[in-house]
N, C-alpha and C positions, 0 to 999 in steps of 0.2 A: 974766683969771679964767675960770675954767674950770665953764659951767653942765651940771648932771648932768640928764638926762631925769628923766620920772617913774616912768619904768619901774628906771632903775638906781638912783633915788631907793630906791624901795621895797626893789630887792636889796641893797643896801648896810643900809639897816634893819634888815631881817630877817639879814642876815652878822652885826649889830652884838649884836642880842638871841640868837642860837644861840650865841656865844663869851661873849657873859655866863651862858648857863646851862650851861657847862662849866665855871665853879668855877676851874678852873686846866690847863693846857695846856703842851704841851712840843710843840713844832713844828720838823719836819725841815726843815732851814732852809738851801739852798743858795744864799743870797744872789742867784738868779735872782728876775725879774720877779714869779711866779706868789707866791711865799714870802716875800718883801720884805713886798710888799700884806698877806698874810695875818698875818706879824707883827706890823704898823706896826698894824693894828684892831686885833687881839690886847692888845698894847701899850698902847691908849689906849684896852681896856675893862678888862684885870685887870690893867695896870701889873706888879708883882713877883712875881703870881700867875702869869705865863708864862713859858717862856725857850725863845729857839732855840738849835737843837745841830745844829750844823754836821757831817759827818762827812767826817774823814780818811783817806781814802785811795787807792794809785796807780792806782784809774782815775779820779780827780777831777784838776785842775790845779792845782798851791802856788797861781799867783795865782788861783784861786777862792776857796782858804781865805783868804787875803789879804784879796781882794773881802767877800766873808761878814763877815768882823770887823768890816772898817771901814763898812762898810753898818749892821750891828745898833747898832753905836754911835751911828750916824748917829740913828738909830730910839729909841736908847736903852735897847732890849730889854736882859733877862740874856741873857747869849750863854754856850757852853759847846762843846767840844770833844770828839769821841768818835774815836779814833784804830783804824781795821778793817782788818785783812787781809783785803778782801774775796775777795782770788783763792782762800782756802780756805775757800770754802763751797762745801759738796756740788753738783754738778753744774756752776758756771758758768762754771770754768776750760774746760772743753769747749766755750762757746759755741754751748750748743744753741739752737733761734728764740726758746723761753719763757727766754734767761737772764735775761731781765730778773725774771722771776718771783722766783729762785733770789735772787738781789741785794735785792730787795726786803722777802721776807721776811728776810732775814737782818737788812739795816739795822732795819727794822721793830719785829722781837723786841729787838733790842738797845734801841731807842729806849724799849721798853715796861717792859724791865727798870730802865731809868735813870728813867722817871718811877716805877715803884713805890719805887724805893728810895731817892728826894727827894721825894717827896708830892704828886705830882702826878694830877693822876687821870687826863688823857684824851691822845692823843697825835693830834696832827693834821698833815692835808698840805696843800700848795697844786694838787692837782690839780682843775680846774678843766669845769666843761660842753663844753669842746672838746675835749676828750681824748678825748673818747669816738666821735671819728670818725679815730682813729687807729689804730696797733697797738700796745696797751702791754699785757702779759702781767704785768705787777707788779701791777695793779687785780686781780687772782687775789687775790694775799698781801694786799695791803689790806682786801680784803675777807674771807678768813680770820685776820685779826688785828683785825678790828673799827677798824679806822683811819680817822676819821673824815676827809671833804675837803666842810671849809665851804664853798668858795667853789662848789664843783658842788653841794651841795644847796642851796644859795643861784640857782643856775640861774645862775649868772657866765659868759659866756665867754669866751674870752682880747682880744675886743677891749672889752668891758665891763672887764678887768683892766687893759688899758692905760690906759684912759679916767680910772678911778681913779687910777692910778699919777699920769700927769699931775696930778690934783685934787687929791692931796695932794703934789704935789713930791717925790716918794721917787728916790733916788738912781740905783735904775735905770730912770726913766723913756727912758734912750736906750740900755739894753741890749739885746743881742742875747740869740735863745736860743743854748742847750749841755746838751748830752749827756754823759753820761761816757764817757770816752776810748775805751772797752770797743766802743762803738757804732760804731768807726772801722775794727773786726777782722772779715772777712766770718763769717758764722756756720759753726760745725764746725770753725773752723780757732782752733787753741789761744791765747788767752788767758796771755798772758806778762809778768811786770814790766817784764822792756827791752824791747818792743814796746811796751808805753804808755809806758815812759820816752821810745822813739822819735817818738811820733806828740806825746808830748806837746812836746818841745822842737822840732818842727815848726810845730805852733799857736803857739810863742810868740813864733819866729821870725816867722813873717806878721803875725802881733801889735803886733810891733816896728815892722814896716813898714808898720804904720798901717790892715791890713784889718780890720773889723771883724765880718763874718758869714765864717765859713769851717768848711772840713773839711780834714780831712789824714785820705785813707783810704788803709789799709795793705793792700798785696796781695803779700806780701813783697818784692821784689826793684823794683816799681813801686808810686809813689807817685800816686795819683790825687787832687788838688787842688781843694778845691772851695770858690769865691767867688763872689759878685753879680756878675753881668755886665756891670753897672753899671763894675766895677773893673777888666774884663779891657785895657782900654788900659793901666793901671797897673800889672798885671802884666807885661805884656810889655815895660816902661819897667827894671822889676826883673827882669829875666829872669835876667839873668849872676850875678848876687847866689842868686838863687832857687836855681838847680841847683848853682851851686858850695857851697851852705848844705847841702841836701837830700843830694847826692853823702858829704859829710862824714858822714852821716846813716847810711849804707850804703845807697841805695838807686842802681842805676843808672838805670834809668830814670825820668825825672820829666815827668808830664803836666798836662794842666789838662782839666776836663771841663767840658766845651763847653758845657751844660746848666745848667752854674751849682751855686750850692748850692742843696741839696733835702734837708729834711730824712727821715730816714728809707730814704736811696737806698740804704742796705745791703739792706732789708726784700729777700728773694727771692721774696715772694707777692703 
């Protein structure tokens, strides 16, 4: 059994009374850690008053939507689906450094139109107090669409989010984080359906074979591979399997970066 300090005692409190005085909630719901947590209270303050809404599409991975299903069910949440051609929204097919802005507000407004037109009043995320020593360009759009993130004004951070996860058993208590596929494409260089279809049947591959934190960053013609170094004996166990897999992929050359995964290593600032 898993005892909660008094200090997360208290943030958890206050997360519990801020989602009850939101009446009812639609929650962008990527079956990641952060959004799980944020459902599963959600969930056990306004029950049928909430629903997450998963969104579809090719720069997210099938089995995330997979994941997301069978997690909200887990949870019990209403679950729902919203199917986007993100690649045509204004500017982020280019890949400029704010694309995440671009992606954000567009998920965003869509999310806002779906709870007016189901009766919902407020539309919430799982962005969290440690985000904010990152680089996310989307807390722009969030914050010009009034998109509230309980758990950071809750002063949550993502190892207070673990902590919970554990306390309540939630199913991704032993997930990894992920990014959308998009994050894998260095910045200014275009943004393509089969370039995420590439990278994405990459990740599923290493997937298969058992890694659990990885990247598959694309630089066209080299694939730059990134695992816990923890695992690099066990890549090089999978070596021949790896580049014969990858080569099928169209890439010639296939590398590993020596550094590990790191999130964010696309960032150029």
């Amino acid at each position: 059994m898993i005892n909660l300090n008094s200090d997360l005692k208290d943030k958890l409190f206050k997360l519990k009374n801020l989602i009850k005085s939101m009446d009812s909630v639609v929650i962008a719901f990527s079956g990641g850690v952060d959004s799980t947590l944020l459902s599963a209270i959600s969930f056990e303050i306004l029950k049928d008053k909430c629903i997450a809404i998963n969104i579809i599409s090719s720069i997210f991975p099938k089995r995330e939507k997979i994941e997301a299903q069978e997690i909200a069910k887990v949870i019990g949440i209403n679950f729902d689906t919203i199917n986007m051609n993100i690649l045509k929204i204004k500017n982020f097919k280019n890949n400029p450094i704010d694309r995440c802005y671009y992606c954000k507000k567009g998920i965003f407004s869509t999310l806002l139109k779906y709870a007016k037109g189901n009766g919902y009043k407020i539309v919430i995320d799982g962005s969290n107090l440690s985000d904010d020593s990152d680089y996310r360009p989307g807390k722009k759009a969030l914050n010009e669409l009034n998109i509230l993130s309980p758990l950071k004004e809750c002063k949550l951070t993502k190892e207070d989010i673990i902590t919970l996860t554990n306390f309540y058993n939630l199913p991704t208590k032993n997930k990894k984080s992920f990014a959308c596929l998009a994050s894998r494409i260095p910045y200014y260089e275009e943004i393509t359906k089969e370039k995420l279809e590439i990278i994405e049947k990459g990740e599923d591959y290493l997937h298969l074979l058992g890694f659990k934190q990885f990247r598959v960053r694309y630089h066209n013609k080299i694939v730059r591979i990134e695992i816990e170094p923890i695992m690099f004996d066990y890549f090089i166990k999978q070596r021949e399997k790896i580049i014969k897999y990858f080569k099928t992929l169209g890439f010639i050359y296939i590398t590993l970066d020596l550094e590990g995964y790191k999130s964010g290593s696309m960032n150029i600032f």
